[in-house]
C-alpha positions as CSV (number, residue, x, y, z in Angstrom):
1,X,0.0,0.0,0.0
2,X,1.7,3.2,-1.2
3,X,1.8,6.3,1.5
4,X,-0.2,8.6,0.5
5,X,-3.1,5.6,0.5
6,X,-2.1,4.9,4.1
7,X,-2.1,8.6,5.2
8,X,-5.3,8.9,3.7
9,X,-6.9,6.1,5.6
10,X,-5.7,6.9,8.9
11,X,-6.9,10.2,8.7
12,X,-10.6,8.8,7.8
13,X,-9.8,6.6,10.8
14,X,-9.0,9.2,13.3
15,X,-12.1,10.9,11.9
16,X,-14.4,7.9,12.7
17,X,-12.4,7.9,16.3
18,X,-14.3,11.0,17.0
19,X,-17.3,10.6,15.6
20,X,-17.9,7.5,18.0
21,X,-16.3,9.5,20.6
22,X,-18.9,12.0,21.0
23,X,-21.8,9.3,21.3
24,X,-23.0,10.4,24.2
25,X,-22.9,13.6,25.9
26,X,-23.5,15.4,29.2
27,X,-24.6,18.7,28.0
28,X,-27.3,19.4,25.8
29,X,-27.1,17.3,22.2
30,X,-25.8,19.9,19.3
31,X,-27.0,20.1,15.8
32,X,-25.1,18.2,13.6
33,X,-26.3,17.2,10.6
34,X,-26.3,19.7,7.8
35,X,-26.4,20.6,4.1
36,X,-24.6,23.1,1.8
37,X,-24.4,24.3,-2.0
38,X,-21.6,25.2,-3.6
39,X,-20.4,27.3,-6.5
40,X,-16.7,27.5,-8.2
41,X,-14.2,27.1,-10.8
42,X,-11.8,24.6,-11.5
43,X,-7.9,24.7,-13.1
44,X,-6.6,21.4,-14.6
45,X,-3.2,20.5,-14.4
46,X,-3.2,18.0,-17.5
47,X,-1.4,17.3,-20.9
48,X,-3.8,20.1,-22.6
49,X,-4.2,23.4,-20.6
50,X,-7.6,23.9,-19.0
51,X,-9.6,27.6,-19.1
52,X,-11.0,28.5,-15.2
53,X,-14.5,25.9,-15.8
54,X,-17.5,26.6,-13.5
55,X,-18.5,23.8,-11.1
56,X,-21.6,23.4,-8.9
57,X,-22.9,20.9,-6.6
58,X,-23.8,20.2,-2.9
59,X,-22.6,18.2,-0.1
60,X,-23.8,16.7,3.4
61,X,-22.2,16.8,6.6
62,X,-22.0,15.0,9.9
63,X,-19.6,17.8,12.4
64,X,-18.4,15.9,15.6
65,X,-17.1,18.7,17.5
66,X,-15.4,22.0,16.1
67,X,-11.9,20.0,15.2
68,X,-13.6,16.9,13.6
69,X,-16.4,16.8,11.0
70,X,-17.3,13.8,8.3
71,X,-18.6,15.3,5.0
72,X,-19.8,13.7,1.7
73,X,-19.7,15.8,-1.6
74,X,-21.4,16.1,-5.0
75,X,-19.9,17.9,-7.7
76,X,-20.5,18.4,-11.6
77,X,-18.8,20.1,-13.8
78,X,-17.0,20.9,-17.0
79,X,-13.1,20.6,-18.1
80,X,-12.7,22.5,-21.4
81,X,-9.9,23.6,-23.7
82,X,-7.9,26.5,-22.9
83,X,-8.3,28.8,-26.5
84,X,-4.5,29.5,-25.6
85,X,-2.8,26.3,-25.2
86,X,-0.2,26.2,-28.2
87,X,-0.3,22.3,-28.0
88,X,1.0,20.4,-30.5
89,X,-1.3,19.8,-33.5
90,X,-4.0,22.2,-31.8
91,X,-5.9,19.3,-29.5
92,X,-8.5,19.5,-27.8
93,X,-11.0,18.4,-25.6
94,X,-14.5,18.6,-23.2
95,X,-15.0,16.4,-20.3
96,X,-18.4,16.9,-18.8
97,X,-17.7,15.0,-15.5
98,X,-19.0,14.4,-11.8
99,X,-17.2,13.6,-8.9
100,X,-18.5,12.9,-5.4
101,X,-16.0,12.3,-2.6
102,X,-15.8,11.5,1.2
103,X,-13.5,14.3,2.7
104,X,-12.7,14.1,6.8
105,X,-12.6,18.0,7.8
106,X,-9.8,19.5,10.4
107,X,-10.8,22.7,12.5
108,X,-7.2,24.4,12.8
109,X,-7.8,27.3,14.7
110,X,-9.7,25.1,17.7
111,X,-6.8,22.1,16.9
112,X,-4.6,25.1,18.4
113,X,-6.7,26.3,21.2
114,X,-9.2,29.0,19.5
115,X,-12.6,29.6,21.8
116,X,-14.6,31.6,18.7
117,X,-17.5,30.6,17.7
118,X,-17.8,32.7,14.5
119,X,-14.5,31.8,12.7
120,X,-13.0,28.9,11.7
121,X,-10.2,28.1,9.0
122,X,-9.9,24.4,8.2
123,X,-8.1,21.5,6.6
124,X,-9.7,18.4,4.6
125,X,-8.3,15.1,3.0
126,X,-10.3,12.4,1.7
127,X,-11.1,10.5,-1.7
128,X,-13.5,10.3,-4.6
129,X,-14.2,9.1,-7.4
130,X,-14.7,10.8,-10.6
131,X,-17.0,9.6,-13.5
132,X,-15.9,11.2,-16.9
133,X,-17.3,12.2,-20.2
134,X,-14.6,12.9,-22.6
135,X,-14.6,14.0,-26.3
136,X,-11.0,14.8,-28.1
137,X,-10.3,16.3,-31.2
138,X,-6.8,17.3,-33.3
139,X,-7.1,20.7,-34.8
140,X,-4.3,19.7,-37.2
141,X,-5.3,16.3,-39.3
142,X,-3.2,18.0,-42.4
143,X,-0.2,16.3,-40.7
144,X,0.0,12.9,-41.6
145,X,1.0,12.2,-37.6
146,X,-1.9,13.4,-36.5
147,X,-3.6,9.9,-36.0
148,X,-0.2,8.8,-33.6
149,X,-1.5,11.6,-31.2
150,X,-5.1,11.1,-31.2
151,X,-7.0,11.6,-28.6
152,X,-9.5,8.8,-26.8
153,X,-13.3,9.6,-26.3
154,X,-14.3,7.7,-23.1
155,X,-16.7,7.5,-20.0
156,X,-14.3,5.7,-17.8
157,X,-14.4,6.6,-13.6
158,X,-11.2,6.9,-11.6
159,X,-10.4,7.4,-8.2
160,X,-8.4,10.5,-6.8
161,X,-7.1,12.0,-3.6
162,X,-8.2,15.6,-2.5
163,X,-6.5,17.8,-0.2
164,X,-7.3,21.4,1.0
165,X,-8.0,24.1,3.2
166,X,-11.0,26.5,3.9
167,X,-12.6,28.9,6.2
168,X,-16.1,29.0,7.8
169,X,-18.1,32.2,8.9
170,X,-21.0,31.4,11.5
171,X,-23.6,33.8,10.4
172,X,-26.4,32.4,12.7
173,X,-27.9,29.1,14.2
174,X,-29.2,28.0,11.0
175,X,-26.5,28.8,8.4
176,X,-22.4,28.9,7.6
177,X,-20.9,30.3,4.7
178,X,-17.7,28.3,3.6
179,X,-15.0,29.3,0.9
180,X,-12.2,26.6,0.0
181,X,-9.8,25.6,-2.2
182,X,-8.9,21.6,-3.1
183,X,-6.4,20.1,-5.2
184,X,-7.2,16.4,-6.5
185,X,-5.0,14.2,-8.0
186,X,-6.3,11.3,-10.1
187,X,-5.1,7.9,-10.7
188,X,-5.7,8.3,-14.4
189,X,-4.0,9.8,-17.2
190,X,-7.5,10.4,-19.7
191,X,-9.4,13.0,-17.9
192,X,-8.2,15.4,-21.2
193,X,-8.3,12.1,-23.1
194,X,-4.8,12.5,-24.5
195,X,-1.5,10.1,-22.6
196,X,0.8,11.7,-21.6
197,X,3.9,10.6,-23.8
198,X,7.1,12.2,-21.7
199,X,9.8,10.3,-24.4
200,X,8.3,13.1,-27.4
201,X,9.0,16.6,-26.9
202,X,5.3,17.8,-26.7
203,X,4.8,15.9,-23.4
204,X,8.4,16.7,-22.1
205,X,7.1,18.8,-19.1
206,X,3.9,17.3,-18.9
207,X,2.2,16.1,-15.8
208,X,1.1,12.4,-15.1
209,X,-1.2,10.8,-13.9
210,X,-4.1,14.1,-14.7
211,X,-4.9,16.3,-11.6
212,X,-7.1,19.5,-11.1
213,X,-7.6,22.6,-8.2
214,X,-11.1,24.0,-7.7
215,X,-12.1,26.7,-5.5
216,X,-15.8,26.6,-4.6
217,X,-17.9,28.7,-1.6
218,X,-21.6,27.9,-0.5
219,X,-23.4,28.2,2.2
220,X,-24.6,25.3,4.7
221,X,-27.9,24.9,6.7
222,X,-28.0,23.0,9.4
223,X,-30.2,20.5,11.0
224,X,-31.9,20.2,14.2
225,X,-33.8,21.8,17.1
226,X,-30.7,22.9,19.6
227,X,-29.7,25.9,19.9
228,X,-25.7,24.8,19.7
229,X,-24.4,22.9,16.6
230,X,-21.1,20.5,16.9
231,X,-19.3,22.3,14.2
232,X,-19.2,25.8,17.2
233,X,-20.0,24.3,20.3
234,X,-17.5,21.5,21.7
235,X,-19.5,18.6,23.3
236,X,-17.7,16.7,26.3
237,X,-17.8,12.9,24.9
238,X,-17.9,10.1,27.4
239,X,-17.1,6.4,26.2
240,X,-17.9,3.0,28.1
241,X,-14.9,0.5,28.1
242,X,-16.9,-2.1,26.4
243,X,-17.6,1.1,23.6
244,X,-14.1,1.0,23.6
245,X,-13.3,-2.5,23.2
246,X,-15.6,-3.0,20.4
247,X,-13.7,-0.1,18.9
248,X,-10.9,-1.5,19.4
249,X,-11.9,-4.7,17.7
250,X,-13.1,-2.9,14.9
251,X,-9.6,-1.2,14.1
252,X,-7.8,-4.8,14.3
253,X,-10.3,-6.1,11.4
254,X,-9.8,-3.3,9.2
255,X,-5.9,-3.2,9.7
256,X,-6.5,-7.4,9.0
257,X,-8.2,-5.8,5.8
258,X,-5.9,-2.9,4.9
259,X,-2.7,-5.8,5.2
260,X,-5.0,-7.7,2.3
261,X,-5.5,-4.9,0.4
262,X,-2.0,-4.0,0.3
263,X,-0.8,-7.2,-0.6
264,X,-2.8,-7.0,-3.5
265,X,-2.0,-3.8,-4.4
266,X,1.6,-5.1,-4.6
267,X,0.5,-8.0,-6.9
268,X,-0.8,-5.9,-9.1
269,X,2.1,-2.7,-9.0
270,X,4.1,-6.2,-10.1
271,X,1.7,-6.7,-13.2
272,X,1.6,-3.2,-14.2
273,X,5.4,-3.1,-14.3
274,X,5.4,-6.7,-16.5
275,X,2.7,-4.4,-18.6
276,X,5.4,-1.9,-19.2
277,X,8.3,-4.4,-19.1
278,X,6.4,-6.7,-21.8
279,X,5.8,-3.0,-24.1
280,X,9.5,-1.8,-23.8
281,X,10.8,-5.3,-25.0
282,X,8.4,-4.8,-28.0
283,X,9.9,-1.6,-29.1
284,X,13.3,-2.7,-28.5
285,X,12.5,-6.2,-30.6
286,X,10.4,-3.6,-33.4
287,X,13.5,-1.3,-33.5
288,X,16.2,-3.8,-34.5
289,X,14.0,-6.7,-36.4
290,X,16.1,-6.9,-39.2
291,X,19.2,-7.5,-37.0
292,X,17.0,-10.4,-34.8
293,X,16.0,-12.4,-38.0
294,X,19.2,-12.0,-39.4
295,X,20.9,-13.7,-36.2
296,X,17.6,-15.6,-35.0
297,X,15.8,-18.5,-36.5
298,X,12.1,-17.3,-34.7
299,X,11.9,-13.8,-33.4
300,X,8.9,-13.5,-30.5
301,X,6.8,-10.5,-30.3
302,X,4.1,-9.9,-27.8
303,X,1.7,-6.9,-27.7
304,X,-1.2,-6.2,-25.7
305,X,-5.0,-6.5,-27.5
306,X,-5.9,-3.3,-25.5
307,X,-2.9,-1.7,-28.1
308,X,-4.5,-3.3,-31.0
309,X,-8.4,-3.4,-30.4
310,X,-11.1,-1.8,-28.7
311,X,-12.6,-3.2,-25.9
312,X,-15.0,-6.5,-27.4
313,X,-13.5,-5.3,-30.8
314,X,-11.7,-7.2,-33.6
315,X,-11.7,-4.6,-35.9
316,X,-7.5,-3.1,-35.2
317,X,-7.3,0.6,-34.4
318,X,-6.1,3.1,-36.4
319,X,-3.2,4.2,-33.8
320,X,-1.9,0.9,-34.0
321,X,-1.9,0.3,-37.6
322,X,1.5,2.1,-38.2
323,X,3.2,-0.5,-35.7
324,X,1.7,-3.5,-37.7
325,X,2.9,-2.0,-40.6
326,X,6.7,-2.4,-39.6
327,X,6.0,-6.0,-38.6
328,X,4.7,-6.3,-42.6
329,X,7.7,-4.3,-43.6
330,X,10.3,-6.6,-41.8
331,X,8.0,-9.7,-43.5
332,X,8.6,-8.3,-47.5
333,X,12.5,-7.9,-46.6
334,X,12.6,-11.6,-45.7
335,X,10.8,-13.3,-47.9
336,X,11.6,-16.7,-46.7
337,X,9.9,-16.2,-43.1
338,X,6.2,-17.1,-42.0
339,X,4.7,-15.7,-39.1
340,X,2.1,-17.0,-37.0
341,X,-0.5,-15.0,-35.0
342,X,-2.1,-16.2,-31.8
343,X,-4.5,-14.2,-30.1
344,X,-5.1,-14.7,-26.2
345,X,-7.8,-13.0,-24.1
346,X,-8.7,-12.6,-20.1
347,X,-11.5,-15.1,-18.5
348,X,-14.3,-12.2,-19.0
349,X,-16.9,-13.3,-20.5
350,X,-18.0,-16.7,-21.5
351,X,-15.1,-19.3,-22.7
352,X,-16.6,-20.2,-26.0
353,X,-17.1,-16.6,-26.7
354,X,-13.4,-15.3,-26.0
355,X,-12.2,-18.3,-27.6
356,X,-13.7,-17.0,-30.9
357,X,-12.8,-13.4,-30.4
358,X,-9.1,-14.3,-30.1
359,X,-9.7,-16.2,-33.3
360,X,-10.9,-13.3,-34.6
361,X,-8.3,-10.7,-33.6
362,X,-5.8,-12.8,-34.8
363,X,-7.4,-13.1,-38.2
364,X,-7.7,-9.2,-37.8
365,X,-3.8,-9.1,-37.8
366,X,-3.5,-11.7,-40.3
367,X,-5.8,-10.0,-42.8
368,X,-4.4,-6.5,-42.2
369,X,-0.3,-8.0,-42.9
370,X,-2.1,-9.7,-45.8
371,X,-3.5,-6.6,-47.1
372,X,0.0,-4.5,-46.9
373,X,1.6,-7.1,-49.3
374,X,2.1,-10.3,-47.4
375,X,1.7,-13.4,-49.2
376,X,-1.6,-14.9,-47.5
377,X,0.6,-18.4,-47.6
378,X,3.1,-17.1,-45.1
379,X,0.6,-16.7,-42.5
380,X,-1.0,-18.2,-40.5
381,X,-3.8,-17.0,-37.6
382,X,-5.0,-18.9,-34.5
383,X,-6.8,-18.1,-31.3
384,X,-6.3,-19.8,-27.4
385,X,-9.1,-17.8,-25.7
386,X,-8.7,-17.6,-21.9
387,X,-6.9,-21.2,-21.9
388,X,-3.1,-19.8,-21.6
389,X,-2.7,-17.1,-19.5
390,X,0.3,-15.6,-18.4
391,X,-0.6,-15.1,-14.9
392,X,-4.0,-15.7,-12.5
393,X,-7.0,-13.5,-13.7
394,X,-7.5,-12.2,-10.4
395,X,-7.0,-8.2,-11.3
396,X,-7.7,-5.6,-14.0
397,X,-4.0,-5.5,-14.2
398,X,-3.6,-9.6,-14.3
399,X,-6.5,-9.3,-17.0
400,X,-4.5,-6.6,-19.4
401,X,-1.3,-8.5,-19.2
402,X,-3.1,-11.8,-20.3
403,X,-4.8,-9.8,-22.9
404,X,-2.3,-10.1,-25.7
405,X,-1.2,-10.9,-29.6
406,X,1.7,-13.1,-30.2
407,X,3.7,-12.9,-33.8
408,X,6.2,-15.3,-34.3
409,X,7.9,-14.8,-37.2
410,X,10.4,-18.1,-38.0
């Protein structure tokens, strides 16, 4: 489990701490429950520049005390183009997204000892998840690169960290007004729907994976018939030792769990780096074919079917088209060679399907070489389906890295 993961869920822990802490009280019961709107712009930090987008939405809020408060938030919004980006080839893109997060909130000025009840600046962490709609375009198709750097419509979710800080105003029992600024970082790279690509020179200083800041205010009515909220009014907690215990008990399951999760979080940080391992040695094999066959009797080459096809797809993609082109290249210069194709897929799905849409990829690869000038003769297509995988399906990662076209050209 990397750090910041850990940080994150030990703050959300502490949180919870004081949530059941304040169970039961010996003054009168504050308010805590409330509501708020909110209103802002956000900034992406991502391969294409972003303008200053509105965003809207609303969040709900569960306030322990004035140091510790529990809120969930809704957000939608709009990531657009900035009109002065000078990106190469002029790209573009929209991403009509929505987010909603859980964020644990940190009074600072009561952490260090404030009394007032009508200011309060504060810190948040938490994570969310972001569900994306994202349509790309390349100003610039009159280059014949244009298709290398294409962009990728998608409406694929991701997970991100937030972090910030805000301050509150008390402007009477009933309402708050709130102004903060957050800066998430995503675990994806497609929220602009362009990769980054840091070995060209148009991606040289670009950031990965995508991130964004947005500063938002609101307001926030609260809930309730006191005439003291939790989020001004500190409560004096009591806890019973069997409370305590079952607390206690609690935090050994979920450490139990976080232990599991990490380890497979470290199975599959192994998998992503075979991904990228199994795509290096592809270029390096692409890049000096001609020396391989002229040393080799059979030269192996292995690329992934998300490369080559869409998802359910065997129709080959148009990015990938200028790498199977080298492979048919390398095929005219030796003449005496044959290649074989064999398509593989994950276990997703039923087994008599994915056996017949390996068959088909491969045929797809066939039948493209075979177009660009390949004797049909020389090659020859075949699928395995799900039935040799490289490692246990028991990931998205395993999945991608079991998800592959073999060429062997002998």
């Amino acid at each position: 489990m990397n750090r910041i993961t850990k940080i994150l869920m030990m703050t959300l822990i502490l949180s919870l701490l004081a949530l059941s802490a304040a169970n039961a009280q010996l003054n009168e019961e504050p308010n805590r429950l409330s509501a708020g709107v909110m209103g802002g712009v956000t900034l992406g930090h991502m391969n294409i520049g972003t303008e200053f987008d509105p965003a809207f939405g609303f969040n709900l809020r569960y306030a322990a005390n004035p140091v510790m408060s529990l809120q969930t938030n809704f957000l939608f919004g709009t990531f657009t183009t900035n009109a002065n980006d000078d990106n190469f080839l002029d790209r573009s893109f929209e991403n009509s997204y929505f987010t909603t997060s859980v964020t644990s909130q940190i009074g600072l000025l009561r952490l260090l000892g404030s009394t007032s009840e009508k200011v309060n600046v504060y810190a948040n962490v938490g994570i969310g998840l972001i569900f994306n709609d994202v349509t790309t375009d390349v100003g610039r198709k009159d280059l014949d690169i244009w298709t290398q750097f294409a962009g990728e419509n998608h409406s694929e979710r991701a997970m991100f960290a937030t972090f910030g800080t805000g301050v509150r105003f008390n402007l009477g029992k009933r309402v708050d007004l709130f102004a903060q600024y957050d800066y998430n970082t995503s675990t994806s790279d497609l929220l602009d729907g362009f990769r980054t690509r840091p070995e060209t020179m148009i991606d040289l200083n670009r950031r990965t994976p995508d991130s964004w800041s947005g500063f938002t205010a609101g307001l926030q009515v609260k809930f309730g018939s006191s005439s003291r909220d939790a989020d001004w009014h500190k409560p004096e907690p009591t806890i019973s030792a069997a409370a305590f215990s079952r607390l206690e008990s609690q935090l050994d399951q979920l450490a139990a769990r976080m232990d599991e999760q990490g380890t497979r979080i470290g199975q599959n940080e192994e998998n992503i780096r075979a991904l990228e391992r199994r795509m290096d040695e592809f270029d390096e094999k692409l890049n000096a074919i001609h020396a391989l066959l002229a040393d080799q009797e059979s030269v192996d080459l292995t690329i992934g079917n998300d490369v080559l096809f869409a998802f359910d797809s065997a129709v080959v993609r148009e990015s990938s088209k200028p790498t199977l082109a080298r492979v048919a290249r390398a095929l005219l210069d030796h003449p005496d060679r044959t290649l074989v194709v064999t398509g593989h897929t994950c276990d997703v799905g039923p087994a008599s399907y994915n056996m017949g849409l390996s068959e088909r990829r491969a045929a797809a690869v066939r039948s493209y070489l075979v177009d660009s000038g390949i004797d049909a003769s020389r090659i020859v297509s075949q699928g395995r389906g799900e039935t040799s995988p490289l490692v246990p399906n028991n990931s998205e990662e395993a999945r991608a890295l079991n998800r592959r076209v073999e060429l062997v050209i002998q």
